[in-house]
N, C-alpha and C positions, 0 to 999 in steps of 0.2 A: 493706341495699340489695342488690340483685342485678343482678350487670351482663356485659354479653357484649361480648369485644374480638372484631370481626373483624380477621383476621389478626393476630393475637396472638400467635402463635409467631415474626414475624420479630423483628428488631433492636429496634426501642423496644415495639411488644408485651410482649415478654419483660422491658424495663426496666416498663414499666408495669407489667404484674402480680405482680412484686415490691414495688413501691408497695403495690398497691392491696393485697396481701397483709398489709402492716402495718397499716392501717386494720381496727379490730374492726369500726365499723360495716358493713363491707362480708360481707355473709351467702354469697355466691357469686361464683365467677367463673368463666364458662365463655371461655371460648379457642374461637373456628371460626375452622379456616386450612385450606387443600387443602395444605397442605405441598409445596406448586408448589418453592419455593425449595428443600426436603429440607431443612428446618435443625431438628433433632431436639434443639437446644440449651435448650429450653423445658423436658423432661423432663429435664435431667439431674441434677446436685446440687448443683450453685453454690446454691439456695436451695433451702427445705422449701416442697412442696407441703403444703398441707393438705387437709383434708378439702373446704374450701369450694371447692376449685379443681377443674374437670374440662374436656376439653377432647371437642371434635367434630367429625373431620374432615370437612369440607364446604366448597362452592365458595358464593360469594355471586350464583352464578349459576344455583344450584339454590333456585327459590324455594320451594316446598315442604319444603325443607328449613330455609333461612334463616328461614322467618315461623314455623316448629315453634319453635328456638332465640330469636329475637326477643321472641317470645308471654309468655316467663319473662323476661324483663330490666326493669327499672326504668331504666338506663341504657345507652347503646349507646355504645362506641368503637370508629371503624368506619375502621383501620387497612388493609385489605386493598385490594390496590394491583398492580398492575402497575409498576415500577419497574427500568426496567435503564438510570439515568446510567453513561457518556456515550454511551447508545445510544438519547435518546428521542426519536431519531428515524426510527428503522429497522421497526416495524409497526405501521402505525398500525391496522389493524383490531385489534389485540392491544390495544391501549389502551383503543380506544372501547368497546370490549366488558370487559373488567375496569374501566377507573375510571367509566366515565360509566355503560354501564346497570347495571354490578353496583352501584355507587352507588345509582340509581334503584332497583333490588332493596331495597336496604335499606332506600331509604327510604318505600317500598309497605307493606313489614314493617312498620316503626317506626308509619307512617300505622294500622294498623289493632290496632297493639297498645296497650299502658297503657305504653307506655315515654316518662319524663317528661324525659329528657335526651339527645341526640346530640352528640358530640364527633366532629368530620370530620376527619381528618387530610389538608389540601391541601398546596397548594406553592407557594413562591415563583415557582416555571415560570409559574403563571397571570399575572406582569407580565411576561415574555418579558425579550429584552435590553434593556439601555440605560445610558446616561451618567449616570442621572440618580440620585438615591437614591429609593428608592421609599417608600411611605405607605400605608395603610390607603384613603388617598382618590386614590389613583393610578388611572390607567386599566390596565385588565385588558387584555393585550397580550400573550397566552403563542404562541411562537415555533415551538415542536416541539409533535409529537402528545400528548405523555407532559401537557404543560401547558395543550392546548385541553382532555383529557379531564380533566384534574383540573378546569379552570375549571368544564365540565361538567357536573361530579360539583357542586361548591359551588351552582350552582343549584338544584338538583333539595332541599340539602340547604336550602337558603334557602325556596324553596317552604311548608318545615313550619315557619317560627319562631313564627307565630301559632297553633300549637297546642301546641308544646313548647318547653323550653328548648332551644336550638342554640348550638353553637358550632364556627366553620371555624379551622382552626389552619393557617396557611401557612408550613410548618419549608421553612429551606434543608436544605443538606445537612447529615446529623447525624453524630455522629463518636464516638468515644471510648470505652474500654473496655467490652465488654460480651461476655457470654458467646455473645451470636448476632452475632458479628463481621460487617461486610459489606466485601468488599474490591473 
């Protein structure tokens, strides 16, 4: 299988593709991140690239660029994110424009290629605050921009599950040792 992480160079990117690097079946993996964050910790030697790993720097908001890389993949993990807690609420045009249309980018891409699987990296944000413990079958209630535009993003990636396999992941905050630290 051959499979492309957008933003793959940040923090669980970089945990991913050491995963998926163990996996024989896995024929390729290419990496597209605009290296916005500079975290060059992807190339270093914590772990053996191999052959099947290559990386592309590009924005998910170059779509001629993104439906070129798409075009090759069998699976898409689509990482790539605007992300600055506890500031997600300070631009919100920064937001709507990286998670929600560069989302819709991907998922135009995904629409017109042979890619059988979408893995969407969401967030907890999309239930905003509250008292209450939340569920799969909670109301969608996200409070700052960072979590209308993730909510956003999970439509658009909703839209395709009657053609492809989908799947929205809604991680809190993730933590713990990793060579692309985030502080």
């Amino acid at each position: 299988m051959r499979i492309l992480i957008t933003g793959g160079a940040g923090y669980i990117g970089t945990a991913l593709c050491a995963e998926l690097l163990q996996n024989r079946d896995v024929k390729e993996i290419v990496v597209y991140d605009n290296l916005s964050r500079h975290n060059y910790n992807l190339f270093m030697g914590f772990q053996k690239l191999d052959q099947r790993f290559s990386f592309i720097e590009g924005d998910i908001l170059d779509s001629r660029n993104l439906r070129r890389a798409v075009a090759k993949a069998d699976i898409v993990y689509h990482l790539a994110a605007k992300v600055t807690t506890p500031f997600a609420d300070q631009d919100a045009h920064l937001f709507e424009q990286v998670n929600h249309w560069g989302t819709a980018e991907v998922c135009y891409a995904v629409e017109e290629s042979e890619v059988k699987k979408l893995v969407y990296l969401s967030s907890v944000s999309v239930y905003g605050a509250g008292e209450t413990e939340k569920t799969l079958e909670s109301e969608l209630n996200p409070r700052t921009f960072y979590g209308i535009s993730k909510m956003r993003g999970e439509e658009h990636v909703n839209r395709l599950a009657d053609k492809l396999d989908v799947f929205v992941v809604r991680c809190g905050n993730v933590y713990g040792y990793n060579k692309s630290m985030r502080f």
